[in-house]
C-alpha positions in Angstrom: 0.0 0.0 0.0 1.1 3.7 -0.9 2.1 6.2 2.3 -1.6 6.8 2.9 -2.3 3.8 5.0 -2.8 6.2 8.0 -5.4 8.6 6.4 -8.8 8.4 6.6 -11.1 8.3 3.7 -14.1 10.1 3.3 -16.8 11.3 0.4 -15.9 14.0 -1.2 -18.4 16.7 -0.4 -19.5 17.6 -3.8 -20.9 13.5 -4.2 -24.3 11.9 -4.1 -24.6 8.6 -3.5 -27.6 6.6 -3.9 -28.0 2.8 -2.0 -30.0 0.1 -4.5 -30.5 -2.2 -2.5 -26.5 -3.5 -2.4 -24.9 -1.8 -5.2 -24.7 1.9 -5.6 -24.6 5.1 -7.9 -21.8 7.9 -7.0 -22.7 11.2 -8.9 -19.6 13.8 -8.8 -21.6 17.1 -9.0 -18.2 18.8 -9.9 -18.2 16.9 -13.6 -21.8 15.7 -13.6 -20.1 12.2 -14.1 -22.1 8.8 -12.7 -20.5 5.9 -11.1 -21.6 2.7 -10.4 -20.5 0.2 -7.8 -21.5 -3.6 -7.7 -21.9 -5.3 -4.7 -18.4 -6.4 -3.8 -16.9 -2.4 -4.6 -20.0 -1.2 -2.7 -18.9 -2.9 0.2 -15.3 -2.0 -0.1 -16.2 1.4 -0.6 -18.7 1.8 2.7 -15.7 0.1 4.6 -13.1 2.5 3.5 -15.4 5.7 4.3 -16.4 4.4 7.8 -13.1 2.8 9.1 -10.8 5.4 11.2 -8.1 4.6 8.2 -7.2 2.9 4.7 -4.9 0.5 6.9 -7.7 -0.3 9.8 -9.9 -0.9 6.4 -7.7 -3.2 5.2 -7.7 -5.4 7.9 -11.3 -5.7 7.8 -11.5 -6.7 4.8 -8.5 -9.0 4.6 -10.8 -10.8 7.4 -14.0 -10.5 5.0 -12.7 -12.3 2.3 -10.6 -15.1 1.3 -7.8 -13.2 -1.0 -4.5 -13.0 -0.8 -3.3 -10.4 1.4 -1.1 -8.8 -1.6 -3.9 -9.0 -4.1 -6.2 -7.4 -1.8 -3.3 -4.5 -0.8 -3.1 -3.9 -4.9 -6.6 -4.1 -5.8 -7.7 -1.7 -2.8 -4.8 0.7 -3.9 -6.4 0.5 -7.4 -9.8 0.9 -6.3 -8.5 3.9 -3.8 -6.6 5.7 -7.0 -9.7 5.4 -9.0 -12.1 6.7 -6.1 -9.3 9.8 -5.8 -8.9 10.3 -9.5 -12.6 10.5 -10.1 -13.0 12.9 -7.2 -15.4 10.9 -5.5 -13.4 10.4 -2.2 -10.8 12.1 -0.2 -7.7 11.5 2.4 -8.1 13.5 5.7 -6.5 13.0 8.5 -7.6 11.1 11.1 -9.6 11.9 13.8 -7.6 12.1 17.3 
C-alpha cells in the first residue's frame, strides 16, 4: 500500500450517493459524471469511508474475504486511485 495507510477516507463533499439495495450510484456534481459500484466495490467502498483509516480498512476486509493479502493491498490501492482520480473520495487526516 502507498504512504496513505494512516489517512482516513471520506466522500468528497460535492458527491451523491444513492443505496440500490446493495450496489450503488456515485454522482460527482463537480463533472456531472455517474459511477456505479456492484456489490463487492460497494462494500469495499462503505468500509473504507467508515473505518478510522485505509490500513484499519484493510484489515477488515482482509478478514471478510478469502484473497491473498497482496492482491487485496493492490486491488484496494487500485480501487482507492480510481475513487481519488474521479473525485469521488478524499484522504483526511484522522480523527484524534
Amino acid at each position: 500500500m502507498n504512504g496513505s495507510t494512516s489517512m482516513q477516507v471520506i466522500k468528497a463533499q460535492d458527491v451523491l450517493l444513492q443505496d440500490l439495495e446493495g450496489e450503488a450510484v456515485l454522482l460527482n456534481l463537480k463533472n456531472g459524471q455517474y459511477y456505479g459500484l456492484d456489490e463487492n466495490s460497494f462494500n469495499m467502498y462503505k468500509i473504507l469511508t467508515s473505518a478510522s483509516s485505509v490500513q484499519a480498512a484493510y484489515e477488515a476486509l482482509i478478514r471478510e474475504y478469502e484473497v491473498e493479502s497482496n492482491r487485496l493491498r493492490a486491488d484496494l490501492d487500485q480501487f482507492l486511485a480510481h475513487l481519488v482520480e474521479n473525485g469521488l473520495v478524499v484522504y483526511v487526516s484522522p480523527a484524534a
